[in-house]
C-alpha positions in Angstrom: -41.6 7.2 -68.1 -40.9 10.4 -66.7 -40.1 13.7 -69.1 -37.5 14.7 -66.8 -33.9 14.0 -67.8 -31.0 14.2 -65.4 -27.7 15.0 -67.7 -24.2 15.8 -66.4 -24.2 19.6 -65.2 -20.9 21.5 -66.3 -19.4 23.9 -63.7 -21.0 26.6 -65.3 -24.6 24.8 -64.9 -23.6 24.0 -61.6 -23.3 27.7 -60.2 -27.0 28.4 -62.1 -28.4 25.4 -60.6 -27.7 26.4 -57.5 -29.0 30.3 -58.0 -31.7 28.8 -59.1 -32.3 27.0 -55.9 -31.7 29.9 -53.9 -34.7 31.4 -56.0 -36.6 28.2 -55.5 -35.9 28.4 -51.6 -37.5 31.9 -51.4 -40.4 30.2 -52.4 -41.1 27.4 -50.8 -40.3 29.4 -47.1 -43.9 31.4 -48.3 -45.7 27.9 -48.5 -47.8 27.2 -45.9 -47.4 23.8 -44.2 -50.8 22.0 -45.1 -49.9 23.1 -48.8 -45.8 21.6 -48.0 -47.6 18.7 -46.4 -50.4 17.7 -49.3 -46.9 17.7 -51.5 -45.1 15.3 -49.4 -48.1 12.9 -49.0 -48.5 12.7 -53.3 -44.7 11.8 -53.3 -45.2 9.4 -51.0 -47.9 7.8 -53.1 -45.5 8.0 -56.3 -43.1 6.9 -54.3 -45.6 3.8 -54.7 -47.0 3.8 -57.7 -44.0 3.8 -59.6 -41.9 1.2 -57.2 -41.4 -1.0 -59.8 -39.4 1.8 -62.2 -37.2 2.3 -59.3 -36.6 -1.2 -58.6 -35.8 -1.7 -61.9 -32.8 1.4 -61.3 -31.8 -0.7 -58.3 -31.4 -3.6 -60.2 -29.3 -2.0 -63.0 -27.1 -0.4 -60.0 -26.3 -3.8 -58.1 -26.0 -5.9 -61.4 -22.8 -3.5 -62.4 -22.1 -3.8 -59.0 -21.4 -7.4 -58.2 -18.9 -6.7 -61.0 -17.0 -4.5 -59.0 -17.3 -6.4 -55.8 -16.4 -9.4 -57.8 -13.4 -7.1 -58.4 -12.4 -6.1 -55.2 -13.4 -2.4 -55.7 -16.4 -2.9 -54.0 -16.8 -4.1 -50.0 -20.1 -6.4 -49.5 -21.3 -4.0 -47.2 -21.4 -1.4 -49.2 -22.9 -3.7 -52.1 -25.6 -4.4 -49.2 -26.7 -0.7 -48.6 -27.2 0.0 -51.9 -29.6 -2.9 -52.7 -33.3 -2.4 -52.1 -36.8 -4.5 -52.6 -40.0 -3.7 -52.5 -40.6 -3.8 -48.8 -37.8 -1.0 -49.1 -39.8 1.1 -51.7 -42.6 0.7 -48.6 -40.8 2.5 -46.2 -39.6 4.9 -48.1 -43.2 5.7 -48.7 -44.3 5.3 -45.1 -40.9 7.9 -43.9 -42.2 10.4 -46.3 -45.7 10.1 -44.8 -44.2 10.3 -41.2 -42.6 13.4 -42.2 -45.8 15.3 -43.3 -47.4 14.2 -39.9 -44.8 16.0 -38.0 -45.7 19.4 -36.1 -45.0 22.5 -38.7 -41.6 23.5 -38.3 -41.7 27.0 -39.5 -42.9 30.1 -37.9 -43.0 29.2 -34.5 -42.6 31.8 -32.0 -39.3 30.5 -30.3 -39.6 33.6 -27.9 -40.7 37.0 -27.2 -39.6 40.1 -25.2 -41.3 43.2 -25.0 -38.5 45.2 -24.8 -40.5 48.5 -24.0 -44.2 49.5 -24.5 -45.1 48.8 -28.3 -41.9 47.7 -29.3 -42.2 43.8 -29.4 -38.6 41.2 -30.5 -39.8 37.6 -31.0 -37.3 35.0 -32.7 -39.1 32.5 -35.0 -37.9 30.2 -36.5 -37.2 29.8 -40.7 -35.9 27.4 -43.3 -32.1 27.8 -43.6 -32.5 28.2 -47.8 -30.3 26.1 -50.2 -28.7 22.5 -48.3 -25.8 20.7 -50.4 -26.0 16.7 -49.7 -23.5 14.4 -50.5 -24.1 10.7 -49.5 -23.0 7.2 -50.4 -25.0 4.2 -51.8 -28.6 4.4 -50.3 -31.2 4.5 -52.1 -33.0 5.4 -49.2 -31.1 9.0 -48.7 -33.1 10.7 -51.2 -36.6 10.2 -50.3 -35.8 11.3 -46.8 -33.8 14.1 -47.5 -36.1 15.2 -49.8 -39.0 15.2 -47.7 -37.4 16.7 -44.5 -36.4 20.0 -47.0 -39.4 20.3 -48.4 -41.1 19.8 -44.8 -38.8 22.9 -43.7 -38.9 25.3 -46.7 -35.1 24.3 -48.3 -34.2 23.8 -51.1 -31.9 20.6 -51.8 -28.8 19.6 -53.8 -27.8 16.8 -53.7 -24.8 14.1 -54.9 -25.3 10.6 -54.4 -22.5 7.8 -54.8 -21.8 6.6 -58.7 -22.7 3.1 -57.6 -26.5 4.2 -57.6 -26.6 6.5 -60.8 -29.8 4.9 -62.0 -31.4 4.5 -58.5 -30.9 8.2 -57.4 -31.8 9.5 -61.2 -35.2 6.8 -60.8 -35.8 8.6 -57.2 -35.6 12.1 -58.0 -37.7 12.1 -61.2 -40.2 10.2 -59.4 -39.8 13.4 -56.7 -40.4 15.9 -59.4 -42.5 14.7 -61.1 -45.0 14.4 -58.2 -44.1 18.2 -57.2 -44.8 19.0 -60.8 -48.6 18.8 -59.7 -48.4 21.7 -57.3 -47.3 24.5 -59.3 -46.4 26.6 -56.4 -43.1 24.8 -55.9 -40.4 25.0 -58.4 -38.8 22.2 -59.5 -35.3 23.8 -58.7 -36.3 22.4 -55.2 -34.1 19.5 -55.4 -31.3 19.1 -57.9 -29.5 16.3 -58.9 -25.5 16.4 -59.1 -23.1 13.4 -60.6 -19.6 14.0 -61.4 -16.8 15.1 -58.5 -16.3 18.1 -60.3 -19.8 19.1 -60.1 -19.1 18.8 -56.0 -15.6 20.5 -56.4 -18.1 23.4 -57.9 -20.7 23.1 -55.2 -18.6 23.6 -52.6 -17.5 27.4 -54.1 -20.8 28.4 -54.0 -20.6 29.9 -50.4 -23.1 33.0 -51.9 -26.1 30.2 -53.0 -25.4 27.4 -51.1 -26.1 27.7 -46.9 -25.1 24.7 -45.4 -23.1 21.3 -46.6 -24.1 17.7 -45.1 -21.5 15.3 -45.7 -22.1 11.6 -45.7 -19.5 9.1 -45.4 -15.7 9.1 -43.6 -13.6 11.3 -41.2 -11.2 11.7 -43.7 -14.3 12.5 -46.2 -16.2 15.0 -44.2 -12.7 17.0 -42.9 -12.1 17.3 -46.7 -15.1 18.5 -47.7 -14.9 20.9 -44.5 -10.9 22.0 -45.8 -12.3 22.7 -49.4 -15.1 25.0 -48.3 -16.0 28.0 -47.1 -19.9 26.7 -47.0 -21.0 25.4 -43.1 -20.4 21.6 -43.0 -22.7 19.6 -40.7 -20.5 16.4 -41.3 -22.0 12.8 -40.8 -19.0 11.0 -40.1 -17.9 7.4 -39.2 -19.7 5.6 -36.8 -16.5 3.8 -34.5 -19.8 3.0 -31.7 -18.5 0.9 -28.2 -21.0 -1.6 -26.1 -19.4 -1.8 -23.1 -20.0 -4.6 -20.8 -19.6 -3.6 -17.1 -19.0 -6.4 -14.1 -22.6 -5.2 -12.9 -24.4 -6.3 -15.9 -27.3 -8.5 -16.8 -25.8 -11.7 -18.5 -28.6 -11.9 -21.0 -29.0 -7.9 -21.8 -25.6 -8.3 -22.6 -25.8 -10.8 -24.9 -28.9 -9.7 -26.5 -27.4 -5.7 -26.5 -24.0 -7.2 -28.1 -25.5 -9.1 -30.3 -28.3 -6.5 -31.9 -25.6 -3.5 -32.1 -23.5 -5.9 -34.1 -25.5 -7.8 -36.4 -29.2 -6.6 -37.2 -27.7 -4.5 -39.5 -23.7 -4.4 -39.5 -23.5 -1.7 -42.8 -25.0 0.8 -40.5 -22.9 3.7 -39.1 -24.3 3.2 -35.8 -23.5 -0.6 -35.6 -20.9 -1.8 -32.8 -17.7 -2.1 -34.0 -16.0 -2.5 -30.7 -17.0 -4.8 -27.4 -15.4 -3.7 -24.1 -15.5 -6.0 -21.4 -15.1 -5.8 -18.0 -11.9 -8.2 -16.6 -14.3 -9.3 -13.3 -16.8 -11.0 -15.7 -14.7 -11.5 -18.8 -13.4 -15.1 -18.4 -17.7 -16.1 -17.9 -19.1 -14.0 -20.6 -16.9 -14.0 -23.3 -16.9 -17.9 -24.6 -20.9 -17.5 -24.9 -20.5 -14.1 -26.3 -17.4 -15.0 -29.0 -19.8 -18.2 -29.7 -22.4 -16.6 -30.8 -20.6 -13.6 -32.7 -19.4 -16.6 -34.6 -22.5 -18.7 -35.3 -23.9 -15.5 -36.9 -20.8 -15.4 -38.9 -19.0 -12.6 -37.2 -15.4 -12.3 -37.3 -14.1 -11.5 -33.7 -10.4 -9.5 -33.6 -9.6 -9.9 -30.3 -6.8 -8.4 -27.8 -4.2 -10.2 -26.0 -5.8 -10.6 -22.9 -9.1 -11.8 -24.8 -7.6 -14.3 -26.7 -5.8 -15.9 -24.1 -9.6 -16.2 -22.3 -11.0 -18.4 -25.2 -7.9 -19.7 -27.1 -9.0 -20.1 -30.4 -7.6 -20.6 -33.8 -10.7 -18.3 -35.3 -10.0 -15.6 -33.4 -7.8 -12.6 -35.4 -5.2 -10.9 -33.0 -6.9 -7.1 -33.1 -4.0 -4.6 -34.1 -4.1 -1.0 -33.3 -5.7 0.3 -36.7 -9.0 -2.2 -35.1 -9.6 0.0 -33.0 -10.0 3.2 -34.9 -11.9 1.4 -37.5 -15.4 1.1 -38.9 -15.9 -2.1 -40.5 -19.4 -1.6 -41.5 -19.4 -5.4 -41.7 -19.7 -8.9 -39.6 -16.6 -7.6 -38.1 -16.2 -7.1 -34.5 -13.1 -6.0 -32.1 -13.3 -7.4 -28.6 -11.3 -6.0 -25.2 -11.1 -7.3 -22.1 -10.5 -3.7 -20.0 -9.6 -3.7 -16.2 -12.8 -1.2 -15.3 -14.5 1.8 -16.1 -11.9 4.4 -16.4 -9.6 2.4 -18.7 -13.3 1.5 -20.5 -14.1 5.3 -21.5 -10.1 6.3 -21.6 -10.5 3.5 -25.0 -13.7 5.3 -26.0 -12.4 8.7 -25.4 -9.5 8.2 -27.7 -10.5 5.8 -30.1 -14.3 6.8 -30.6 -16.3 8.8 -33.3 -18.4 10.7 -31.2 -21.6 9.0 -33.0 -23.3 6.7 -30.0 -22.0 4.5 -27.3 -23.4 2.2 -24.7 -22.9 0.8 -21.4 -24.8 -2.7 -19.9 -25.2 -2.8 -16.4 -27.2 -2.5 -13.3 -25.3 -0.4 -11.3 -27.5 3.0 -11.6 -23.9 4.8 -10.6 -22.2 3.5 -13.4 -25.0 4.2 -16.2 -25.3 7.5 -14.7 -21.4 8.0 -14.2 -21.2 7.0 -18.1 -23.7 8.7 -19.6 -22.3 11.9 -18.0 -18.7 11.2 -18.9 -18.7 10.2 -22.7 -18.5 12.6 -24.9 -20.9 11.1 -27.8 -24.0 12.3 -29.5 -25.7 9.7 -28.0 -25.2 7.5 -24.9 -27.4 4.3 -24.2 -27.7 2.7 -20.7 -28.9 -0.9 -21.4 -29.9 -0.5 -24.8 -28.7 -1.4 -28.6 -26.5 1.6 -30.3 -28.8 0.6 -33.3 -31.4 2.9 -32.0 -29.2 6.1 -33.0 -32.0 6.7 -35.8 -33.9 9.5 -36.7 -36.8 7.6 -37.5 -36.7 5.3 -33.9 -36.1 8.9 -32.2 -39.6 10.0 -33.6 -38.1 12.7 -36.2 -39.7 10.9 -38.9 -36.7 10.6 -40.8 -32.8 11.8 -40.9 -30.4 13.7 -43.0 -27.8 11.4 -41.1 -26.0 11.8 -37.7 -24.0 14.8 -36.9 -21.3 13.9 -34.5 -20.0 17.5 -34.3 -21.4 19.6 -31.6 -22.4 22.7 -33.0 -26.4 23.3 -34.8 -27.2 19.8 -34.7 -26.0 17.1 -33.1 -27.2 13.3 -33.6 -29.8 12.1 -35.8 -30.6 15.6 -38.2 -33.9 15.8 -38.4 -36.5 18.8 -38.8 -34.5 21.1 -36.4 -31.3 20.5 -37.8 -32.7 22.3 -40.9 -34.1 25.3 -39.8 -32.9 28.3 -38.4 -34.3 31.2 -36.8 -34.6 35.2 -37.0 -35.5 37.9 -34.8 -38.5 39.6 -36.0 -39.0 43.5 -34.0 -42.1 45.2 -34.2 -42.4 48.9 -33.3 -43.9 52.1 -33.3 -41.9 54.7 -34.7 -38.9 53.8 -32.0 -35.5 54.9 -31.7 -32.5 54.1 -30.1 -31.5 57.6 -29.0 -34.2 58.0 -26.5 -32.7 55.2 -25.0 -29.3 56.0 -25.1 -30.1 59.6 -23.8 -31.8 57.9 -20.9 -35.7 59.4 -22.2 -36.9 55.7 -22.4 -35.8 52.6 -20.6 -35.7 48.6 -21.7 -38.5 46.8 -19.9 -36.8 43.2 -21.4 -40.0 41.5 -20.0 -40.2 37.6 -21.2 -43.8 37.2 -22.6 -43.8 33.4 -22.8 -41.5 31.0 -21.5 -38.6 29.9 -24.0 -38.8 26.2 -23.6 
């Protein structure tokens, strides 16, 4: 059993946690990435070794748990994402492995201008310091989080859901206690938060703390972003759209539909929402509503769908459908007259998370993935690939749907930053400005 004990931080412990991290991220950015890397691959391995401790968190988490779904206080999709087995304690491992085998993030030379003879600029890039998480059920969070700050030089604090108090507290001791064999990084690295008011503390901490990633609603991430004066790289809902144009495949539509809704249906970039073109409506949607159902999908259906395939198990779709992420075997189905009125729904309605189109008109996939206005747009392909880990970043901090820093699935570059670095010899500015010297601003390596 671990020696570290995780206890309730009051806000005065809060504010010293995070100074401490501050401290602890001045450190790490000195690490070099073999030494970063041989400590991500030993907490992989007691990631491992010591599965059975946190399965045995897990277990204490979902057991209180199916009391509070029993009671209503809990949806069954949220009681699924915080459940995990041992092929789960697997891929954590294997994420935090993928993670070390990614190029080193830090130092690289971005750029570089020789601005006159001897006086060099080049922008490299750094770790961005202390990074405030606060997620929902999923015991999987930590481990990637963890990994993809200690990859880039951060620091991390982080607040998981109540639900998985024993899992996270399992997770994170495991974490530093595998750390604790490489001296050179302090175990102020990550820190583990529980109450609200610890958050309500974090987020005043504008001076230690350098940028907030929140997990979980709209309404969530806007407060968070209202109550602080910290940078918020907000993970919001995923509302994600397949939209089924006349020019599509019958079976890539099925298939697409059918893979964004149910492989996983707790995920944030699951479809919620089917649009389907009028031409092909009245032949695809009986097969498609069939099948929803035999995989125990509930459809919600507009008008004009439900007078296609009158059926008594269909639920009339009211307007609050459409805006909403069900994060269960829950679907909304319209039947749209074309395009325009297809990405007018998306437009308004929408996230800004991922959204697809099915067809085989190369004008309308290109015409699409121009138009929307999402982090990521698909042509013929399941919204269940917005993943960090399917996009090759080896894992995610989650999916930004804002625009600015990161956008999508936050991986190692949504974490770092980057300074200008000038080297000189003895230069001034007033020979310059007195018209002495002049700028040569020649690139010396191409900026892509």
């Amino acid at each position: 059993m671990s020696s570290f004990a995780i206890d309730t931080m009051n806000k005065s412990s809060v504010a010293d946690a995070a100074r401490r991290a501050k401290a602890a991220a001045r450190r790490l950015a000195l690490l070099t990435g073999e030494f970063r890397n041989a400590a991500l691959l030993c907490a992989a391995l007691a990631i491992e070794e010591r599965g059975a401790e946190i399965l045995a968190a897990n277990e204490r988490d979902c057991l209180d748990a199916k009391r509070v779904v029993g009671e209503g206080r809990m949806t069954p999709a949220l009681y699924q994402r915080l459940r995990t087995n041992e092929q789960g304690i697997a891929e954590m491992a294997a994420r935090v492995r993928d993670v070390a085998a990614l190029p080193e993030p830090l130092g690289c030379q971005l750029a570089a201008t020789e601005l006159d003879d001897g006086l060099t600029l080049y922008k490299v890039s750094c770790p961005l310091g202390v990074v405030g998480i606060i997620f929902e059920a999923r015991p999987e969070v930590i481990p990637q989080v963890a990994s993809l700050a200690l990859k880039t030089g951060n620091a991390v604090i982080l607040k998981g859901g109540t639900e998985a108090t024993h899992t996270n507290e399992a997770l994170v001791s495991v974490w530093r206690d595998a750390l604790a064999h490489f001296p050179d990084i302090p175990a102020d690295a990550i820190t583990l938060l529980h109450t609200r008011e610890d958050v309500s503390e974090m987020l005043a901490l504008d001076g230690e703390i350098d940028l907030i990633i929140p997990r979980g609603s709209r309404e969530f991430v806007r407060y968070i972003s209202e109550h602080s004066r910290i940078p918020v790289l907000g993970h919001g809902e995923g509302v994600c759209h397949v939209y089924i144009d006349r020019a599509a495949d019958w079976q890539k539509a099925l298939a697409i539909a059918m893979d964004s809704k149910i492989q996983y249906p707790a995920a944030c970039n699951a479809a919620e929402t089917l649009l389907i073109h009028e031409d092909i409506a009245a032949r695809l949607l009986p097969e498609l509503i069939a099948a929803l159902r035999s995989a125990g999908v509930e459809v919600r259906a507009c008008p004009r769908t439900a007078a296609l395939v009158p059926s008594p198990e269909l639920v009339p779709a009211s307007e609050d459908d459409w805006a909403t992420e069900y994060s269960d075997l829950i679907v909304s189905i319209k039947t749209v007259g074309g395009f325009e009125e297809a990405v007018g729904h998306i437009e308004r309605y929408g996230s800004r998370h991922t959204e697809a189109v099915v067809t085989e008109d190369a004008g309308v996939a290109a015409r699409f993935m121009e138009t929307v206005d999402a982090a990521g747009v698909f042509h013929n392909a399941s919204t269940r690939f917005a993943d960090g880990f399917r996009y090759g970043l080896g894992a995610e901090l989650g999916i930004s749907t804002g625009k600015l820093h990161a956008r999508g699935p936050v991986g190692l570059d949504g974490l770092t930053t980057y300074k200008y670095k000038l080297v000189g010899d003895g230069h001034t500015v007033a020979s310059y400005s007195s018209g002495e010297r002049f700028f040569k601003h020649r690139k010396l390596r191409d900026e892509r």
